[in-house]
N, C-alpha and C positions, 0 to 999 in steps of 0.2 A: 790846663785848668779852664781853660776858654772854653774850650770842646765840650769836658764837662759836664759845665752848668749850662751851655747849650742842649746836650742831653737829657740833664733835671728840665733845662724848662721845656723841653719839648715834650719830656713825661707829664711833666704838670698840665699840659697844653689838652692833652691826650685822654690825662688819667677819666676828666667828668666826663668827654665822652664815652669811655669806656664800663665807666658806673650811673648814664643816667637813667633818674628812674624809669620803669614801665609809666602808660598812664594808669591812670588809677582807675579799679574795677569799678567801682563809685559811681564814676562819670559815666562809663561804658554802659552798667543799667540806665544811666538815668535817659540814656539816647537811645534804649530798645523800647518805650511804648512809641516812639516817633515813629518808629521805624515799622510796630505794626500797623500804628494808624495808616502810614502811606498803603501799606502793601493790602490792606480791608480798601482803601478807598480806590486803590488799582483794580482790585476784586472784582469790586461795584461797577467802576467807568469800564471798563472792557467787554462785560457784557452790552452796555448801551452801546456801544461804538461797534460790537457786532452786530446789533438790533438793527443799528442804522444803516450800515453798509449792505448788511444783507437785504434790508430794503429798496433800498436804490438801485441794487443792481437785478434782484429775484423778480420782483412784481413786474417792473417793466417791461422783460425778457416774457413773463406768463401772461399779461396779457395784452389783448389789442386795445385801442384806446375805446372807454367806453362809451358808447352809441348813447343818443340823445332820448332820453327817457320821455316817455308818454306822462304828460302832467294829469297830476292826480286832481282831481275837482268832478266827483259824483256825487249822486244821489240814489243810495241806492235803498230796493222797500223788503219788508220782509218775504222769502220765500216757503216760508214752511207753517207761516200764523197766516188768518186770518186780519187785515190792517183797519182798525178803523178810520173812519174820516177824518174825523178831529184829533187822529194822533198826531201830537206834534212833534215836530222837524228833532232829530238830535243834533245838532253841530258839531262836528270833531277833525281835532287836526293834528298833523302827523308831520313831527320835524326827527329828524338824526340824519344818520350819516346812509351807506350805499344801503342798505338792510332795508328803510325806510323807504327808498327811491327806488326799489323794483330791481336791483341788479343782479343779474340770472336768472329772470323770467323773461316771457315776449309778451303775453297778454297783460292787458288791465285788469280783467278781474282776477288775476292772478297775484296782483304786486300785494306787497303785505296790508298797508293799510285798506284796500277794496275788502281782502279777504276778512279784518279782522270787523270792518262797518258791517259785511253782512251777517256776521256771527251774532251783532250787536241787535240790528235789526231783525232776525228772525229770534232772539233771544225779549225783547221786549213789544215788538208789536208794533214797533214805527220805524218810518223812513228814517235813514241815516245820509246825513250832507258829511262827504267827507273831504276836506284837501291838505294835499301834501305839497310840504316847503323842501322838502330833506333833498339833498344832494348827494352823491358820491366823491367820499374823500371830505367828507365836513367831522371836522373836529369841535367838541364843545364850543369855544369859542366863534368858532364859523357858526355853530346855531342863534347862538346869542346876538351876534354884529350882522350875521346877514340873515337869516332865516326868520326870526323873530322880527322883524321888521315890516316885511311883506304881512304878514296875517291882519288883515285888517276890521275885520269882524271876530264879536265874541263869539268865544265858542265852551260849549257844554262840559269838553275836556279835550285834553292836549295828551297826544302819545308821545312816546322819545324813547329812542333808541339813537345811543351814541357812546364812544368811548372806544371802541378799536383801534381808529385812526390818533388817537391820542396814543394807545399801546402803541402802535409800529410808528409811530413819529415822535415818541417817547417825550410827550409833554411834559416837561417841570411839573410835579405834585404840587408844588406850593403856587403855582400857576393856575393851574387844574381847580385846583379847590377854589381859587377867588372866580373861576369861569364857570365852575358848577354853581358855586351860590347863584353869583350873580341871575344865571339863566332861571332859576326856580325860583328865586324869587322877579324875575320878569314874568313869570306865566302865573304865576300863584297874582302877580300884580292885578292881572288883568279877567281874575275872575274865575278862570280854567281851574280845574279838579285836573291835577297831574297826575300821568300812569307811567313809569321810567322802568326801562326795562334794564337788568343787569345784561354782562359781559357774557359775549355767545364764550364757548369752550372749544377752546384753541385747538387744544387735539384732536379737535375733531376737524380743521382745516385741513385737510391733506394736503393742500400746497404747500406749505412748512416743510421743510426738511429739518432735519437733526443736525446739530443744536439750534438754529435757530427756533423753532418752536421752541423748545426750554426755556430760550429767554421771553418770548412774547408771555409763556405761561407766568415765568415770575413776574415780570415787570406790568402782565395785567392783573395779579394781584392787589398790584400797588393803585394800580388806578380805580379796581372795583373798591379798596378801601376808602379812597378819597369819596366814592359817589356815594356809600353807607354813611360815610360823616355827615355827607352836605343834605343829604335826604335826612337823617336823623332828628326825630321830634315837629317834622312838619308834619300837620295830620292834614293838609289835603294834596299831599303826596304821598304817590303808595309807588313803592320798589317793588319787584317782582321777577323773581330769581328762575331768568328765563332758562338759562345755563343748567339748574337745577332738574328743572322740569322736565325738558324736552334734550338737554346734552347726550342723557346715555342714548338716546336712539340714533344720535348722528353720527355716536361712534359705529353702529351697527348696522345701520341700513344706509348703504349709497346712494338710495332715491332721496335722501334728504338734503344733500349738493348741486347743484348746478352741473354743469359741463365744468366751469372752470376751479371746482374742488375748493373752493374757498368761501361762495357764497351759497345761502339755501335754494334750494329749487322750491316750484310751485306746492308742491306734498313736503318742505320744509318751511315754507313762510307758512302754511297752515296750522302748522303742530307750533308755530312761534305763535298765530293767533288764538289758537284753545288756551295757551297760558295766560295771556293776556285779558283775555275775557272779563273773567272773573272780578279783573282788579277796576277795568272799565267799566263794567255794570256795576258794581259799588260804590264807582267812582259818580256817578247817573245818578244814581237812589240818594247822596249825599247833597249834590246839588241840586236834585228835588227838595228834598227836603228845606235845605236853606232860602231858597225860595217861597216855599209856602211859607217859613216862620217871617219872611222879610216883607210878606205880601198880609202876613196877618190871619194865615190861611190855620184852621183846625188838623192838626195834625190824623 
């Protein structure tokens, strides 16, 4: 009898394990959007974390540490007009990143902003002062804290070319965007008609290999959106969709590269100048204008 009801109670003991419920389907959806959410934001973090890696280890290995750039600070007159006397001086200056600073050219009048003053100068008929702050490896915020500082005289208009090194160093957007304001309105501060040039076209970097290019292309997406926002509705800044302009040729012709396949050559900082143009002699005519109205002058 002992034995038994040791029996029953070991069945009883037994039986709930034997019957307990499943969990309930219920719960189980309500733990599958967690489950996509992580696996979208896994998605997203692993291209960054390839971005980065393949940068720290790619570039260094391609190239040698970059040689000390010729400082930009000309005057250059027109060559193809005739100059009057009393044409006055244009003032311009020229901040971003390696594009800006001459890297993969040798000569001065080759670096982009020489090229783009003389286009200006022989397009209006006066001498162009031009100098460049821009560095290699400057990120928006390196223009704004160290670049924009040095310039010590006004000037007529401000060029800017930046945001690569934000792509392959993959700066925080919501970063980005307080360092773009902030920079346009420090130049827009100071008087300068800004000309901002969009994001060269990745693919056409032959140093890139596969996948990384794919991710600089997506993730420079993201950055050329943040700089469409932060230029948005400023009318004395003018964007100018260099990438557009001038990209398809650099998929096609190789003379528009450097040796080191990632920066323009001297017959590629020029075809970045023709685009530019345009936006900087408007950007001229504008602040003519506002001076004559400030000066009282007859339109």
């Amino acid at each position: 009898m002992t034995m038994r009801r040791a029996r029953d109670t070991a069945g009883q003991v037994r039986e709930p394990s034997a019957t307990r419920p499943r969990p309930s389907p219920v719960r189980w959806v309500a733990s599958a959007p967690w489950s996509k959410a992580s696996l979208a934001a896994l998605m997203l973090f692993l291209p960054v974390v390839g971005l980065t890696f393949g940068q720290a280890i790619l570039v260094p290995r391609r190239f040698a540490p970059t040689p000390t750039l010729a400082s930009v600070d000309v005057t250059v007159v027109p060559s193809t007009t005739p100059m009057a006397d009393d044409a006055p001086l244009v003032e311009m200056a020229a901040f971003g990143d390696s594009a800006m600073a001459g890297v993969g050219v040798h000569h001065l009048e080759e670096f982009l902003p020489v090229q783009l003053a003389q286009r200006v100068a022989d397009a209006t008929g006066r001498p162009v002062h031009v100098v460049g702050y821009a560095r290699s490896g400057a990120r928006t915020i390196d223009v704004l804290t160290e670049q924009l500082p040095l310039a010590r005289r006004r000037h007529d208009v401000s060029v800017l070319i930046v945001g690569t090194n934000d792509v392959t160093g993959v700066t925080v957007p919501t970063r980005l965007a307080r360092s773009t304001r902030a920079l346009l309105d420090a130049l827009e501060s100071v008087g300068s008609a800004v000309v901002m040039s969009s994001l060269p076209r990745f693919r056409a970097m032959r140093l890139l290999p596969h996948p990384l290019m794919e991710v600089a292309i997506g993730y420079g997406a993201v950055v050329g959106a943040v700089q469409r926002r932060a230029v948005a509705r400023r009318e004395r800044v003018r964007l100018v969709d260099v990438g557009l302009a001038v990209g398809p040729e650099y998929f096609s012709d190789v003379g528009t590269l450097s040796a080191d396949a990632f920066h323009p050559s001297a017959a590629g900082y020029g075809r970045i100048a023709d685009a530019l143009v345009p936006a900087v002699l408007a950007a001229l005519e504008m602040a003519e204008s506002e001076r004559r109205s400030s000066d009282g002058d007859p339109e």
